[in-house]
C-alpha positions as CSV (number, residue, x, y, z in Angstrom):
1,X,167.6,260.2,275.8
2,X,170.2,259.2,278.5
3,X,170.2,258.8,282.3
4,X,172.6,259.3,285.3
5,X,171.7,256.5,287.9
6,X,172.7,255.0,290.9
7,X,172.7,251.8,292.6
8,X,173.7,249.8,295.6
9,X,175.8,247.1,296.1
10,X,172.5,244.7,295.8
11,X,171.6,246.3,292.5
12,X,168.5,248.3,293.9
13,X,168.5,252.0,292.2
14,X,168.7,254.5,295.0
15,X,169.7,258.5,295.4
16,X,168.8,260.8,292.3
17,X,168.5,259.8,288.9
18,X,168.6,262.4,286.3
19,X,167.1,261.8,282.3
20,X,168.4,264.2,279.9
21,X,166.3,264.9,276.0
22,X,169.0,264.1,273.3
23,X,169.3,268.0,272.8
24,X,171.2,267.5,276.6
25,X,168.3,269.5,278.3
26,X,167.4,267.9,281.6
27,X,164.2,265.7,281.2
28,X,163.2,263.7,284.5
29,X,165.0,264.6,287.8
30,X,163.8,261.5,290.3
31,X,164.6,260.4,293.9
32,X,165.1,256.5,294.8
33,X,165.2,254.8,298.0
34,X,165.6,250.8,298.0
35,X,164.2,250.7,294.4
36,X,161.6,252.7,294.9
37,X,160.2,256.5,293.6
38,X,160.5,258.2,297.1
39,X,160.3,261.9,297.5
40,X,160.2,264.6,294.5
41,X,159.7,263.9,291.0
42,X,160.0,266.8,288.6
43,X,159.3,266.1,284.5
44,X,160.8,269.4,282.2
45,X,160.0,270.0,278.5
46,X,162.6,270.1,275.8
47,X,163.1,273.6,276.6
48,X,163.9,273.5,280.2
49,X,160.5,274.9,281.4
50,X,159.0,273.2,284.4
51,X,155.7,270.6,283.3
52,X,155.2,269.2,286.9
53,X,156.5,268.1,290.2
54,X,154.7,264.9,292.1
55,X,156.0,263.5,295.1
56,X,156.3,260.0,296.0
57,X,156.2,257.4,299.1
58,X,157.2,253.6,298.6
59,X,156.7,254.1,294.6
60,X,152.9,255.6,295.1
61,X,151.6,259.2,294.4
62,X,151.4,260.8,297.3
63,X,149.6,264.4,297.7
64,X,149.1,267.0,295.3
65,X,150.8,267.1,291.5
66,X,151.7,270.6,290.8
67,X,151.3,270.7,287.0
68,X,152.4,273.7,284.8
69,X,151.1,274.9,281.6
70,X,152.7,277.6,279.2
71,X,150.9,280.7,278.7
72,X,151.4,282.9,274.9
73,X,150.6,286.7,276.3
């Protein structure tokens, strides 16, 4: 796995930081402010689908997780 991140001049992580599965299939896309999960998170599986999305305030949880689940018709 390997990551696309930023940081400030003071070393805190900030604006979006994107994980990618070894396979180069986006993993984690995450937002940052001052070093801190802040706004959307969304998690992928190794084949691109969409597992959840969870948003974030000051690095806590905050409202509903939206969680999806694959479906064999």
């Amino acid at each position: 796995m390997w990551e696309k991140e930023e940081f400030d001049s003071l070393g805190r992580q900030i604006g979006q930081s994107l994980s990618y599965f070894h396979n180069g299939q986006l993993s984690k896309v995450e937002n940052y402010e001052n070093n801190k999960l802040h706004g959307q998170s969304k998690s992928y599986n190794t084949d691109g689908t969409l597992l959840r999305i969870v948003n974030y305030k000051n690095n806590m949880r905050d409202g509903v997780w939206d969680i999806y689940f694959c479906t064999d018709d």
